[in-house]
C-alpha positions in Angstrom: -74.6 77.7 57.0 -75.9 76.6 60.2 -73.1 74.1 62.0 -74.4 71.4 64.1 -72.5 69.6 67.1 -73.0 66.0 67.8 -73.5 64.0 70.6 -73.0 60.4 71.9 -76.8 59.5 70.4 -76.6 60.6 67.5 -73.8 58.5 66.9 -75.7 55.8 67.8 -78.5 56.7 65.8 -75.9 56.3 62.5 -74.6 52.9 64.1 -77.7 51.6 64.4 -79.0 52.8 60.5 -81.4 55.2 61.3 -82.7 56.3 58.2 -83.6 60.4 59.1 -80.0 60.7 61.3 -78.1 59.1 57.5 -80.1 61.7 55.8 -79.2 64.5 58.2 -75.6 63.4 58.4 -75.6 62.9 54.4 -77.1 66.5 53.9 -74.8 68.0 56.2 -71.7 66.8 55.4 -72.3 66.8 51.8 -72.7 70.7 51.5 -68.7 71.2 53.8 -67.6 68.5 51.5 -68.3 69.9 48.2 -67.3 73.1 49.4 -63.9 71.7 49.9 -63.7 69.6 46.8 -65.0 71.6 44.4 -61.9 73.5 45.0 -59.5 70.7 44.4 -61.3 68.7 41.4 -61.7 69.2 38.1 -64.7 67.2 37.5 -68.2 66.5 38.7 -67.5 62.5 38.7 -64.3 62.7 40.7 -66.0 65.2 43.3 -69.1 62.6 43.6 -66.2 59.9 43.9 -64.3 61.1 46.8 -67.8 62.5 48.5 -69.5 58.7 48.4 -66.2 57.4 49.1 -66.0 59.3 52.5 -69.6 58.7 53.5 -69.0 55.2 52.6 -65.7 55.1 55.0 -67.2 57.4 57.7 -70.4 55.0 58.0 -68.2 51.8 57.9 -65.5 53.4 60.9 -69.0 54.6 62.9 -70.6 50.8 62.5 -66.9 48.9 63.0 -66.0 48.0 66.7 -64.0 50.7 66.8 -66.6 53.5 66.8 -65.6 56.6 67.4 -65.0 57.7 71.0 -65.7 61.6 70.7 -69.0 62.3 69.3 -68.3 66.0 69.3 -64.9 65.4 66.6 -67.2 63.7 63.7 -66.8 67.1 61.6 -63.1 66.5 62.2 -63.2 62.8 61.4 -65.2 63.3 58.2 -62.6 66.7 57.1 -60.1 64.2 58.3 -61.3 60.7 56.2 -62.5 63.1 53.0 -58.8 64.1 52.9 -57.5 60.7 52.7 -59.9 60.2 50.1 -58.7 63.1 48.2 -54.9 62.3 48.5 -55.8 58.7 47.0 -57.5 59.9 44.4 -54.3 62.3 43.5 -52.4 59.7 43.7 -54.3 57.4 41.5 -54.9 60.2 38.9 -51.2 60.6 39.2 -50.8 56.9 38.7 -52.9 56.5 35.8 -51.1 57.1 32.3 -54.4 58.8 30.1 -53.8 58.7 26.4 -53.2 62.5 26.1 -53.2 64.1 22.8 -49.6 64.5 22.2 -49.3 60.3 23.2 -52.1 59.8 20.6 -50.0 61.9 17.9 -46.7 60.3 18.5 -48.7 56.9 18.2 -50.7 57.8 15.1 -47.3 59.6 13.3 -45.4 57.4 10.5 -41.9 56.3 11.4 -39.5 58.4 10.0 -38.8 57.7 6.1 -35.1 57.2 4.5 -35.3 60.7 3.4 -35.8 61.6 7.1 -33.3 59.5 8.4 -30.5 60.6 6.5 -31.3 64.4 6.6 -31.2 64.0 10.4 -27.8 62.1 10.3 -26.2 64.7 8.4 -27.5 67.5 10.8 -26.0 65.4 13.7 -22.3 65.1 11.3 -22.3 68.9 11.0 -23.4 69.3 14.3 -20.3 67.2 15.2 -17.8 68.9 13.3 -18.8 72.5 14.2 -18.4 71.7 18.1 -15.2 70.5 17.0 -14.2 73.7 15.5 -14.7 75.4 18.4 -12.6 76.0 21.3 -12.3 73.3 23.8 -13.4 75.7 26.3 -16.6 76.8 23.9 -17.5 73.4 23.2 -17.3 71.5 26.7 -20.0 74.9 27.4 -22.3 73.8 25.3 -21.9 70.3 25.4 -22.7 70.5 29.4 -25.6 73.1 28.7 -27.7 71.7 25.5 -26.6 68.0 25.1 -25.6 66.8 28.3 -28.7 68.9 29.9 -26.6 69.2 33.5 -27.6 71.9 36.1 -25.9 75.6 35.3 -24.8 75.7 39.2 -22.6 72.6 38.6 -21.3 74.0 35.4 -20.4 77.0 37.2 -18.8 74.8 39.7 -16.7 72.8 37.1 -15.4 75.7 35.1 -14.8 77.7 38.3 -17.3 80.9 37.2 -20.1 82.5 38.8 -24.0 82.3 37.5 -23.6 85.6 36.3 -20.1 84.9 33.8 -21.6 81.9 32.5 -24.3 83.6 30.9 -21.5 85.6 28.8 -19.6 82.4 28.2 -22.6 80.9 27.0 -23.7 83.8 24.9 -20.3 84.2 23.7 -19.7 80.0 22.8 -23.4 80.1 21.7 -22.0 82.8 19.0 -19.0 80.8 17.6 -21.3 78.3 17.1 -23.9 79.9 14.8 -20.9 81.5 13.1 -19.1 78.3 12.2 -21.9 76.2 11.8 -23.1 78.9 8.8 -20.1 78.5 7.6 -20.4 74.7 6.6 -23.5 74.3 6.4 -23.4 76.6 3.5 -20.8 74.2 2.0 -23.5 71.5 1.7 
């Protein structure tokens, strides 16, 4: 790819509409611009998007009252405008909530029947009484870990252990556990 520079009439020549300088400066830019956006979008619709959006914005800047003041820099101001672009669009793809699959599943799935309902009850009750079993030590381990969800540095923190213990505490506690639960859940 051949780059061009620009001077102070070509500029001028985009300001004032000029029909074959907008179809050179469309051409041109549109090859570096798809290059960079191919790169960073997923689709062909969202690439066209942010490429007329930038043309667009680059036009409107060159014809506003502000111009531009350095001819030679309008490969930078175009990089420099398609990158806002870009960031928008992230942002509004980030914004947007699409209807995923998962979404549509949770939508489309009955509500939870009587059956349902007491079955996962009784899991919690056993649940329940087999912490309680447990040491107060074991327990408050796995409550931080798997209920409360709180960070393994802080647990380490409260219970005055390194990273490398807790992982034996919590193997150990996570041990009780599956013992004493099998123990009454085979009374039910």
């Amino acid at each position: 790819m051949n780059f061009d520079t620009f001077d102070a009439s070509y500029i001028e020549q985009l300001r004032c509409g000029d029909e074959v300088a907008e179809e050179h400066f469309v051409r041109y830019f549109s090859e570096l611009i798809l290059l960079k956006l191919r790169s960073r979008l997923r689709t062909k619709q969202a690439i066209e998007d942010v490429r007329q959006e930038t043309f667009t914005r680059t036009l409107a800047l060159l014809r506003s009252d502000r111009g531009v003041r350095h001819a030679e820099r309008l490969g930078s101001l175009v990089n420099s405008i398609c990158n806002n672009v870009l960031f928008e669009q992230y942002r509004a793809d980030g914004r947007a909530d699409p209807l995923e699959e998962e979404t549509a599943a949770m939508l489309t799935e009955p509500s939870p029947d009587a059956l349902s309902t007491v079955i996962s009850g009784e899991t919690r009750d056993l649940v329940r009484n087999t912490l309680n079993t447990l040491t107060e030590r074991d327990r408050g381990l796995l409550k931080a870990i798997f209920l409360e969800e709180k960070d393994k540095d802080e647990v380490c923190r409260e219970m005055g252990v390194t990273r490398e213990y807790i992982r034996v505490l919590l193997h150990r506690a996570k041990h009780s556990f599956r013992k004493a639960y099998s123990g009454q859940a085979g009374g039910y």
